[in-house]
C-alpha positions in Angstrom: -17.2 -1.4 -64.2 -18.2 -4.8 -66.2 -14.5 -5.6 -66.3 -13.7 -4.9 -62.4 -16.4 -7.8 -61.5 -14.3 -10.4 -63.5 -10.7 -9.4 -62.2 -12.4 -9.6 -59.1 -13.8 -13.0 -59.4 -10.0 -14.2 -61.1 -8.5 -12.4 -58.4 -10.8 -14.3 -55.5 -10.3 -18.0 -57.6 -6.4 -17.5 -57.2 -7.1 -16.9 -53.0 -9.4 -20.2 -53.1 -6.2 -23.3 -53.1 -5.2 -21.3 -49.6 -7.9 -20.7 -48.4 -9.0 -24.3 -48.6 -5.2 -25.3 -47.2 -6.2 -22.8 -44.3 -9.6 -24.1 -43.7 -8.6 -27.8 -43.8 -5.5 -27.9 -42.2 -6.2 -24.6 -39.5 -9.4 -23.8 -38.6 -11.5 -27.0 -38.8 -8.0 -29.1 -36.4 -8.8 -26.0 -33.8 -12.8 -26.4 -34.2 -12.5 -30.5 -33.8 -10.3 -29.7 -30.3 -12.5 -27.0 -29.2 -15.5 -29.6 -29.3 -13.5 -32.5 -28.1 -12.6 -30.2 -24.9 -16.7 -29.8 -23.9 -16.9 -33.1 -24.0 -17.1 -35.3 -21.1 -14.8 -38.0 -20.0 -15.0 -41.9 -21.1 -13.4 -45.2 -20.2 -14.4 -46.9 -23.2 -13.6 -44.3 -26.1 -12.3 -40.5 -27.2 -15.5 -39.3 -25.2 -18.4 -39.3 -23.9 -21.9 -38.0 -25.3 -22.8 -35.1 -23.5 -21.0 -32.0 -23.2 -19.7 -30.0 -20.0 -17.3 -27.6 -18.5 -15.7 -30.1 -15.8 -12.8 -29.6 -18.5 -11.9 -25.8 -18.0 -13.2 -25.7 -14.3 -10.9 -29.1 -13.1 -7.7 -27.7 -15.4 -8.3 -23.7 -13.9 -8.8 -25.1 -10.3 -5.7 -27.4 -10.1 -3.1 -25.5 -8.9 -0.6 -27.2 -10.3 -1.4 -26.9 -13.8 -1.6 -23.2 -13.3 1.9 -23.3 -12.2 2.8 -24.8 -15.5 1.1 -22.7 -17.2 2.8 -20.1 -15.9 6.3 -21.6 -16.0 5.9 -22.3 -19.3 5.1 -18.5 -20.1 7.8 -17.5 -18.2 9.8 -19.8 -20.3 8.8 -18.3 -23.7 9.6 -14.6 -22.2 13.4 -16.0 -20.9 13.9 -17.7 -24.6 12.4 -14.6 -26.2 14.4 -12.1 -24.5 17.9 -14.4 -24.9 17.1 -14.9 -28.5 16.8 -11.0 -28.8 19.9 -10.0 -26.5 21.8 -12.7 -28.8 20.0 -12.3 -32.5 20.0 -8.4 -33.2 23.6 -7.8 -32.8 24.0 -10.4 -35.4 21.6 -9.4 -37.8 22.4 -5.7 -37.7 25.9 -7.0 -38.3 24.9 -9.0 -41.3 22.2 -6.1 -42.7 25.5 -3.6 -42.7 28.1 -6.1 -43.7 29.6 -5.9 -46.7 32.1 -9.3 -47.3 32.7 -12.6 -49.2 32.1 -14.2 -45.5 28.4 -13.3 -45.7 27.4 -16.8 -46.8 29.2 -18.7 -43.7 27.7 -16.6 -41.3 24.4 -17.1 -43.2 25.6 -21.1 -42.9 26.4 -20.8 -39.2 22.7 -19.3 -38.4 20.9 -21.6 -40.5 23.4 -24.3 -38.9 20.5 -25.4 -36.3 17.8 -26.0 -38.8 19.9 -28.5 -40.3 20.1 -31.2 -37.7 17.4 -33.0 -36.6 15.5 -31.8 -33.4 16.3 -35.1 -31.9 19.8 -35.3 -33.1 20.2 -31.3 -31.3 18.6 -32.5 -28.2 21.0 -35.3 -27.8 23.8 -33.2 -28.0 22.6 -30.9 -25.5 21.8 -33.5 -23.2 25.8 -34.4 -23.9 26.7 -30.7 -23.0 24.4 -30.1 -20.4 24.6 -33.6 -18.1 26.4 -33.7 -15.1 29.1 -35.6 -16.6 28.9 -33.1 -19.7 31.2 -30.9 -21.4 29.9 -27.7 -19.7 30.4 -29.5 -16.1 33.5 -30.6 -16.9 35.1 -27.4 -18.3 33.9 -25.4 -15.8 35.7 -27.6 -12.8 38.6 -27.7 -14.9 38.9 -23.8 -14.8 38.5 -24.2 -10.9 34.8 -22.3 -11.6 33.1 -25.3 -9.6 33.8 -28.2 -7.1 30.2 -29.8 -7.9 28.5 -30.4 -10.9 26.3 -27.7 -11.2 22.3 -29.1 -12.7 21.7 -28.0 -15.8 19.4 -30.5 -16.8 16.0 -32.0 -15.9 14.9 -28.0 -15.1 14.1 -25.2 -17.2 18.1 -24.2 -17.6 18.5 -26.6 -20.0 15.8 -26.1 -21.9 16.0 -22.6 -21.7 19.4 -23.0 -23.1 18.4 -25.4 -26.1 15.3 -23.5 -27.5 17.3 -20.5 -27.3 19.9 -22.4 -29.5 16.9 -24.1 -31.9 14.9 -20.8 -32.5 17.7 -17.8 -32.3 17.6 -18.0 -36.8 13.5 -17.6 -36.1 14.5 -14.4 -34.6 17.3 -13.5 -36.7 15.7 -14.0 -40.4 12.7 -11.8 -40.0 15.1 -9.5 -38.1 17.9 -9.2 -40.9 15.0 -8.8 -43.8 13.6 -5.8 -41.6 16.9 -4.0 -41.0 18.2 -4.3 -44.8 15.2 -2.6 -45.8 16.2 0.4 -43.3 18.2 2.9 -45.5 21.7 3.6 -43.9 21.7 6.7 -45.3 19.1 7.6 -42.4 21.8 6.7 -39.9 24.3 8.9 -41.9 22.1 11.9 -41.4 21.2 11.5 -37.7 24.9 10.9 -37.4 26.0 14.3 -39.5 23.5 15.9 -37.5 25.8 15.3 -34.3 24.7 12.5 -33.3 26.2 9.4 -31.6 26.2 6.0 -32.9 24.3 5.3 -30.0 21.9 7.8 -30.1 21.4 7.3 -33.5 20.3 4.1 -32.8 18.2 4.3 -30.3 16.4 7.4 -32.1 16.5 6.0 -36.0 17.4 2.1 -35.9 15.9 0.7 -33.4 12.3 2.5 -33.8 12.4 1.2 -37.4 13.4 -2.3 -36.9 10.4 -2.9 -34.3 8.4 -5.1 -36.8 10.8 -7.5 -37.1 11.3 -7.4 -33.4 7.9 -8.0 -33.3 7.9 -10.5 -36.2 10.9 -12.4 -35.0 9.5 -12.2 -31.0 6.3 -13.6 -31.7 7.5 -16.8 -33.5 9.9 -17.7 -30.8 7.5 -16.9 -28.4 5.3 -19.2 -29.6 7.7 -21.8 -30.8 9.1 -22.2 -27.3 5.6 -22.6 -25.3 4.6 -24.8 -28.0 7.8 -27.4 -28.4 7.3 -30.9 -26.9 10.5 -32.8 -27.6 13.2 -30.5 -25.8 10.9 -30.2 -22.8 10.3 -33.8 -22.6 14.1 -34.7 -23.1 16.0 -31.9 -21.4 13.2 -30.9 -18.9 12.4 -34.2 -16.7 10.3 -34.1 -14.1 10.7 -30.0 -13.0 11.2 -28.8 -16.3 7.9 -30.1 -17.7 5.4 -27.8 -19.8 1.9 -27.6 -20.9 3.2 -29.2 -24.0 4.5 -32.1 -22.6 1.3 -32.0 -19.9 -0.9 -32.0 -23.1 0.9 -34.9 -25.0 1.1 -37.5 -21.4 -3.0 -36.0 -21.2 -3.9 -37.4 -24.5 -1.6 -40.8 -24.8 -0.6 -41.7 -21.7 -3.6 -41.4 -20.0 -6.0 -41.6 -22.6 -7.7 -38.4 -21.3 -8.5 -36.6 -24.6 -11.1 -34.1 -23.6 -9.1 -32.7 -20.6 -5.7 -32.4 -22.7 -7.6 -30.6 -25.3 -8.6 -28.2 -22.7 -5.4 -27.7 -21.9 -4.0 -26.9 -25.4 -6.8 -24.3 -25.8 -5.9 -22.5 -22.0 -2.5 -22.9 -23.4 -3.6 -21.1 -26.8 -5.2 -18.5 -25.3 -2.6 -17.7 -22.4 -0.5 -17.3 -26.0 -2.8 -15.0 -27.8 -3.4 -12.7 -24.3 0.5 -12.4 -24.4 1.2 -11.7 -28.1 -1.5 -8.8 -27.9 -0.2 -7.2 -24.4 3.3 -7.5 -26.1 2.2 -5.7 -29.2 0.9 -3.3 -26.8 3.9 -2.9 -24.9 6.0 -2.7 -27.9 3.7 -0.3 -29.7 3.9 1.9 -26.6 7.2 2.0 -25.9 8.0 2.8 -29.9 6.0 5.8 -29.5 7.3 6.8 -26.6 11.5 6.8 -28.0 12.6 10.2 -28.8 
C-alpha cells in the first residue's frame, strides 16, 4: 500500500505539463469569453463595467442571426454527410488494400493539408467563379447555356470544406477499420452471407467509432472555419464564424460577438450529443 501512494503521485506529476497546456490554453480562453459575453456594451473600450443579459436576449431575438445559426448547422450536417458518402469507401479500400500504391493514395488524401488554406481557397474560387473551370466545362459539354452560381452561397463552400476536411474523416476512419479483423468478414461471409450483408451486419457496426470520431471533427471544423466562408461565401453564404469575426473587428462589438461564439458552441455540443444518440441508437438497432 505505501508504494501505490508514490506511483500514484509520479503517475499524477507526469498528467500535470497537460493539464496546465489544457488549463491555459482551453478552459481559462472559454472562461475569459464567457465573462466578456455578460458584459455590457462600450464606446470607449472592450466593455463596460456592469454585467447583463442584453447579449443572449438581442442575439436570440434577431431573427436573422437565428437563421445563420441555423444555416450554418445545416452546413456542418451537408459537409459531414459528403465527407462520409465520399471518405468510407476510401478508407475501407485502404484498411483492406494490400499494394506498393498504398503510400500515393496516403499522399493524395493528405494532399489538402499541404497547401495553405488560403492558397486552397484561391483555387476554389478559380474553379468555382462564373468564368471558372467548372462553368466552363460544363457549357462546353452542352450541360448549361448560363453560368450556373457556385459561389458567394453555401455551394461553394459546401464544396471546399468538403474538400479541406474529407482526410479529418478519413484518418480516424482508416485507423478504426484496420483494427477490425477481416477474418470476422470471412466468417459472416462462409456463413452465407453477402458481401453486403456482411457489411451492414459486421463492418459497419464495428466501424461506428470512427464514424463517430471522424463525424464529429468535421462537424465541428466546418461550423467553426472563418476563411472559406468569408472568401467563397459572400454576402449569402455567411456564417456565425464570419458573423463572430466582423462582431469583434469590424464593429468593435466584443461582448455581443462573444455571445455569439458561445450560442454557436453550444448549438455544437446540443448536436454532437443528439448525434451520439442517433448513432448509438441506430447501432443497436442493425441486425
Amino acid at each position: 500500500m505505501s508504494g501505490a501512494a508514490p506511483d500514484a503521485r509520479r503517475a499524477f506529476l507526469l498528467v500535470v505539463p497537460a493539464l496546465a497546456l489544457l488549463v491555459a490554453f482551453f478552459v481559462l480562453p472559454y472562461f475569459s469569453i464567457i465573462i466578456m459575453s455578460f458584459r455590457e456594451p462600450a464606446t470607449q473600450g472592450v466593455h463596460g463595467g456592469g454585467f447583463t443579459l442584453a447579449n443572449y436576449v438581442s442575439a436570440v431575438g434577431d431573427t436573422f442571426i437565428l437563421r445563420k445559426l441555423g444555416e450554418t448547422m445545416l452546413l456542418g450536417v451537408g459537409v459531414t454527410v459528403i465527407t462520409l458518402l465520399l471518405g468510407y469507401p476510401v478508407a475501407y479500400h485502404l484498411a483492406r488494400m494490400r499494394s506498393r500504391w498504398n503510400g500515393l493514395l496516403y499522399t493524395f488524401i493528405l494532399a489538402p493539408l499541404l497547401v495553405g488554406l488560403v492558397v486552397r481557397t484561391f483555387g476554389w474560387m478559380i474553379i468555382l467563379s462564373n468564368g471558372g473551370v467548372a462553368n466552363q466545362a460544363l457549357s462546353w459539354l452542352g450541360i448549361i447555356d448560363d453560368p450556373l452560381r457556385l459561389m458567394n452561397n453555401y455551394v461553394g463552400v459546401t464544396i471546399a470544406l468538403a474538400h479541406v476536411l474529407l482526410p479529418f474523416l478519413i484518418l480516424p476512419l482508416l485507423a478504426n477499420i484496420q483494427a477490425i479483423n477481416p477474418e470476422v468478414e470471412t466468417a459472416a461471409r462462409s456463413l452465407g452471407a453477402s458481401r453486403w450483408r456482411a457489411f451492414w451486419r459486421v463492418t459497419l457496426p464495428l466501424s461506428m467509432p470512427g464514424i463517430q470520431a471522424g463525424a464529429i471533427l468535421v462537424f465541428v471544423l466546418s461550423i467553426s472555419a472563418y476563411v472559406t466562408p468569408a472568401m467563397l461565401g459572400g454576402g449569402s453564404g455567411r456564417t456565425m464564424s464570419v458573423l463572430v469575426v466582423q462582431y469583434l473587428v469590424e464593429n468593435f462589438r466584443w461582448p455581443a460577438g462573444a455571445a455569439l461564439a458561445i450560442i454557436l458552441a453550444v448549438a455544437a455540443i446540443v448536436t454532437v450529443a443528439l448525434f451520439f444518440a442517433l448513432t448509438h441508437r441506430v447501432t443497436r438497432k442493425l441486425p
